[in-house]
N, C-alpha and C positions, 0 to 999 in steps of 0.2 A: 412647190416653191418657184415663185419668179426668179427668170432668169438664171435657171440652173438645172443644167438637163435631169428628169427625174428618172424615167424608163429608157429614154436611149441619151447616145450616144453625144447629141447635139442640142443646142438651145430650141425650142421654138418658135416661131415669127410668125406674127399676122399676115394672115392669107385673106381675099374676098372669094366666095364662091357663091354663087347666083343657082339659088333653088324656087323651086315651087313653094308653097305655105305646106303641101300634099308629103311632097318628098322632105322637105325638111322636119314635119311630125314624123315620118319614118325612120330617118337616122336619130331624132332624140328617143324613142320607143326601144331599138335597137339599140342606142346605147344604153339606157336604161336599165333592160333585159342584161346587160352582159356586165351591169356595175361598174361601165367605163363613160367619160364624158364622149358628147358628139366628136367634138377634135383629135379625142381619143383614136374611137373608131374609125377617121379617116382617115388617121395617121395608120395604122392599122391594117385597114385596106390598102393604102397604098402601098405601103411596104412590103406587100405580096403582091404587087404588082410584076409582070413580065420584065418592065421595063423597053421589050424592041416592039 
């Protein structure tokens, strides 16, 4: 659903992030595999991020 946080907590917003054609077939593969979209899983990864 647009514009309504679905999994977490807060809305989503358009990001740009600058990939290879290489690496960007590997996070859609990867998401794929795990039945979540690309933005998904980047959301994902980050969130487990250290943060410092």
């Amino acid at each position: 659903m647009k514009n309504q946080p679905a999994l977490h907590d807060e809305i989503k917003t358009s990001r740009n992030v600058f990939l290879t054609p290489s690496s960007w077939n590997k996070v859609k593969a990867c998401a794929k595999k795990h039945g979540i979209s690309a933005s998904e899983l980047v959301e994902q990864w980050a969130r487990n991020l250290d943060g410092d």
